[in-house]
C-alpha positions, 0 to 999 in steps of 0.5 A: 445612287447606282443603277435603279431597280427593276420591277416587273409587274403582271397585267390585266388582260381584256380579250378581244371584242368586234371592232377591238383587237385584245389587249394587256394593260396596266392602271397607270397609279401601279407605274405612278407607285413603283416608279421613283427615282430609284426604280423603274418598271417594267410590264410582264403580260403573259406569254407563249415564250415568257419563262420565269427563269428568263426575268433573273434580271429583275429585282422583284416581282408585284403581282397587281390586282385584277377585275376577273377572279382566280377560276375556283378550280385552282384551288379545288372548288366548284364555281359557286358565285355566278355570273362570275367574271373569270382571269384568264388562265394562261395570267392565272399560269404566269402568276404562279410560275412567278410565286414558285421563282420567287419562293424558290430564289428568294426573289421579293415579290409583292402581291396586291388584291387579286394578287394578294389572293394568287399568293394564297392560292398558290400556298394551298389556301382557298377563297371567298367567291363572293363576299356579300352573298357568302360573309355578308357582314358590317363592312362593304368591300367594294368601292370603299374604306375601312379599318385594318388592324396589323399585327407582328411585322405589320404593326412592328414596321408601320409603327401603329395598330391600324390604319383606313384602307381602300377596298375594291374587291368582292372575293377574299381569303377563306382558308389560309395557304402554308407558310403564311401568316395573317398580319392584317385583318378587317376588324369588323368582320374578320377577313384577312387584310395583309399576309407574309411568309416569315421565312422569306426575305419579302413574300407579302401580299394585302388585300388593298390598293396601296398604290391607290392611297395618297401619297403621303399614307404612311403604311403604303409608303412603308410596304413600298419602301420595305418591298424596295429594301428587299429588292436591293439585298436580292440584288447585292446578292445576286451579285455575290453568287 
């Protein structure tokens, strides 16, 4: 089988509070999903000393998922939805260094909810800061399950035009970034459910929690199996140069 592949995946930050130093961590079904048997995990909290350029030893990145969202200055707008709950920005620095490595070195990188979002911010595009007070609509996104409906590459690699997915987010892509398309979408309101650059070798986000789904879904599989896929072609290529 060879040596497995590596893959380094950003994780949440809970600053510190009385009685509790602060601390990275990472849900344990991310390290459930991108664990098997040919691949191992490795965490990338942010850092002081962390350059993007140190990780070429990596075969890929995955941008995980987020409870704080992405502060509205990164991409032009004044805060809107309060209270509001904002990421760190130093995790917010760290994810973008890791989106511009990975555009400029065709690393594959995979982006999921709140990660799903840096790589629209990161793009140029904007966000819904609050669904249901902005889009309220037919469709609940948090906490629950609904239809996505694929389109181009999605559909043609999942073999179907829709499936159920999860959903645990209150934010979602308003404008869409550069060089993205939209290969998935909640049909009962029209946000965007799956993203990708065509001209890169894996660059693809959703907005669910694949690692979150059953085992034996078939779309989740197939984005990890594709995402894996890429990662091994970056590989042998790096070997090459």
């Amino acid at each position: 089988m060879g040596q497995p592949l590596l893959i380094g995946i950003t994780t949440d930050y809970a600053p510190s509070e009385p009685n509790r130093e602060a601390r990275f961590f990472l849900k344990e079904s991310y390290v459930t999903y991108f664990s098997t048997p040919e691949s191992r995990v490795l965490l990338l909290p942010f850092s002081g000393i962390l350059d993007p350029d140190e990780l070429n030893f990596l075969d890929g990145f995955v941008l995980s998922g987020s409870g704080p969202d992405i502060p509205p200055a990164y991409y032009g707008e004044e805060q809107t939805f309060f209270p509001g709950e904002w990421m760190d920005g130093r995790r917010v620095n760290l994810e973008l260094s890791l989106l511009s490595h990975a555009e400029t070195w065709d690393m594959p990188l995979f982006g999921i909810c709140g990660g799903f979002q840096s790589m629209n911010v990161f793009r140029g595009g904007t966000l819904i800061q609050d669904i249901p007070t902005e889009r309220p609509g037919p469709v609940t996104h948090q906490k629950s399950s609904h239809r996505a409906v694929f389109s181009g590459y999605l559909r043609d690699l999942a073999k179907t035009d829709e499936a159920l997915v999860n959903s645990f987010h209150h934010q979602g892509i308003k404008r869409i970034g550069r060089g993205l398309e939209v290969i998935g979408t909640s049909p009962e309101d029209g946000l965007v459910e799956a993203i990708r650059d065509a001209d890169h070798p894996f660059f693809l986000g959703v907005q669910w929690h694949p690692e979150r789904m059953p085992p034996h879904e078939g779309v989740s599989r197939i984005l990890r199996e594709e995402f894996f896929a890429a990662c091994r072609r970056y590989r042998e290529e790096k070997k090459k140069s």
